[in-house]
C-alpha positions in Angstrom: 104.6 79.3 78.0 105.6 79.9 81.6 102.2 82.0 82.6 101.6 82.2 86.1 99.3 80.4 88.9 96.2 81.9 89.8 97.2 83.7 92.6 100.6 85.3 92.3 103.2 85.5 95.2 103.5 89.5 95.4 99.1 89.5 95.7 99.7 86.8 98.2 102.1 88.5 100.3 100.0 91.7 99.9 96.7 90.1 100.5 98.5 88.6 104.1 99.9 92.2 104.8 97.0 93.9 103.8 94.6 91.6 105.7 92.8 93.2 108.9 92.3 90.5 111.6 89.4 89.6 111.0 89.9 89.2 106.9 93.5 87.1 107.8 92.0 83.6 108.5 90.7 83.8 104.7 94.1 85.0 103.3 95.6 82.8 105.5 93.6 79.8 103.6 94.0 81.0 100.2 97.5 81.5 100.2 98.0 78.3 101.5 95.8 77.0 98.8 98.4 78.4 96.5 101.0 76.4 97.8 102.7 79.0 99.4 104.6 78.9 102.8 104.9 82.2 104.3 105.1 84.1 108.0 104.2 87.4 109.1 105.4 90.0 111.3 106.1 93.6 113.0 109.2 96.0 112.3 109.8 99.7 113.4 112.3 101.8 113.8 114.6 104.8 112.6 117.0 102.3 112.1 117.0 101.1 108.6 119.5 97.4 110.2 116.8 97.1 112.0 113.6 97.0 110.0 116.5 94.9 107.3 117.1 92.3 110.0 113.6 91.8 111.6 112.7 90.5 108.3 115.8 88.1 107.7 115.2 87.0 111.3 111.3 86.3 110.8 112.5 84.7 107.7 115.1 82.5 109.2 113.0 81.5 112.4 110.0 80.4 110.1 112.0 78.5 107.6 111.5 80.0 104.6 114.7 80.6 104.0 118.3 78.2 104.7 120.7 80.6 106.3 123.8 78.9 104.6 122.7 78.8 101.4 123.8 82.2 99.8 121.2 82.4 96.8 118.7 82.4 99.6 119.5 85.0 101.9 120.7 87.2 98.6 117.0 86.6 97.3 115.6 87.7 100.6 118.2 90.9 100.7 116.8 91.9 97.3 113.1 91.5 98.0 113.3 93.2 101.2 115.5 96.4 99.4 112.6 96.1 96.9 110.2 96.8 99.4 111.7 99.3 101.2 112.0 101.1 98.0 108.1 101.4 97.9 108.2 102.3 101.5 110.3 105.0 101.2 109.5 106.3 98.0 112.9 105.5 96.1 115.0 106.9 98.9 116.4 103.8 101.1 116.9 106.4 104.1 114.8 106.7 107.6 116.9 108.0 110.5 119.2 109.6 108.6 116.6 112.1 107.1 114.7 112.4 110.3 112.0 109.3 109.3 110.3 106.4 111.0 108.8 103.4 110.3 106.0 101.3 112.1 105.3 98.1 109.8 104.2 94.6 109.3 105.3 92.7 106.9 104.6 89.1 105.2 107.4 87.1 103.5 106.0 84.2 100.6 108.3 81.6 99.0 106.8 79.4 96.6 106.8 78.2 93.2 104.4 81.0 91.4 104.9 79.4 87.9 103.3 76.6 85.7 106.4 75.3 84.6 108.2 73.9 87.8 111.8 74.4 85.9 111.4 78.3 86.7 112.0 77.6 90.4 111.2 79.5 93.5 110.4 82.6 94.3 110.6 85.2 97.3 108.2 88.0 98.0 108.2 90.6 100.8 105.3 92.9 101.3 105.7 95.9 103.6 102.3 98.0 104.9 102.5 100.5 107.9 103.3 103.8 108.6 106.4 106.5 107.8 107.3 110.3 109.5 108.7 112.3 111.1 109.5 110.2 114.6 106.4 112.5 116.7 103.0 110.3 116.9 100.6 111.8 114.9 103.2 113.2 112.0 103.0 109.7 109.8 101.1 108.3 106.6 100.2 105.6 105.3 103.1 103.6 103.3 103.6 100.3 101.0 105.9 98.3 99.7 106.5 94.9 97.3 109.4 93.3 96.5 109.8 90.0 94.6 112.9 87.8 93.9 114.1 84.6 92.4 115.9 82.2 94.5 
């Protein structure tokens, strides 16, 4: 049976996204535990490239993923989409529709199964704010998106 490890890579990379500074030493150390590598980082915009490639870059610059392998960056691609689903509740659109977006975001790779023959996995987790671009006009916004590489 392929059952998971005790702390999965999507509550990982929510846990890290999640975590106030204070609480991200702890996350830090159990995630780590789990044998996961992983990087954090900021995004905003109205731009949706730009949120999109923030996240490949983080990704790229911490070495999570290989830039010339293509299963990589396609798994990467996917999680991030998946995440920005959350974030925009199903509609992949921000400037377009008069939206902005002030995030962080945590990227996991990491083996999240038992049986070592299912491979790696990706996960992107996406917490921050989205409105209307006038300070004050924004909620409260998530997102999770987990692929196989």
């Amino acid at each position: 049976m392929n059952k998971p490890m005790q702390a999965g890579i999507g509550k990982s990379a929510l846990l890290l996204v999640l975590a106030n500074s204070h609480e991200l030493e702890e996350a830090d150390t159990r995630v780590k535990e789990s044998g996961f590598s992983f990087c954090l980082g900021k995004t905003g915009s109205m731009d949706l490239q730009k949120v999109v490639s923030a996240i490949e870059t983080a990704a790229k610059r911490n070495e999570l993923v290989n830039e010339t392998l293509y299963r990589e960056m396609h798994a990467l691609y996917h999680a991030i989409l998946e995440a920005l689903e959350g974030v925009t509740r199903g509609q992949i659109m921000l400037g377009d529709v008069m939206r902005t977006v002030g995030l962080r975001f945590s990227i996991v790779r990491g083996r999240p199964y038992e049986n070592k023959a299912e491979g790696e996995w990706i996960a992107v987790a996406l917490y921050g704010t989205i409105g209307a671009p006038i300070k004050g006009l924004e909620h409260e916004t998530t997102g999770l998106g987990i692929n196989h590489i």
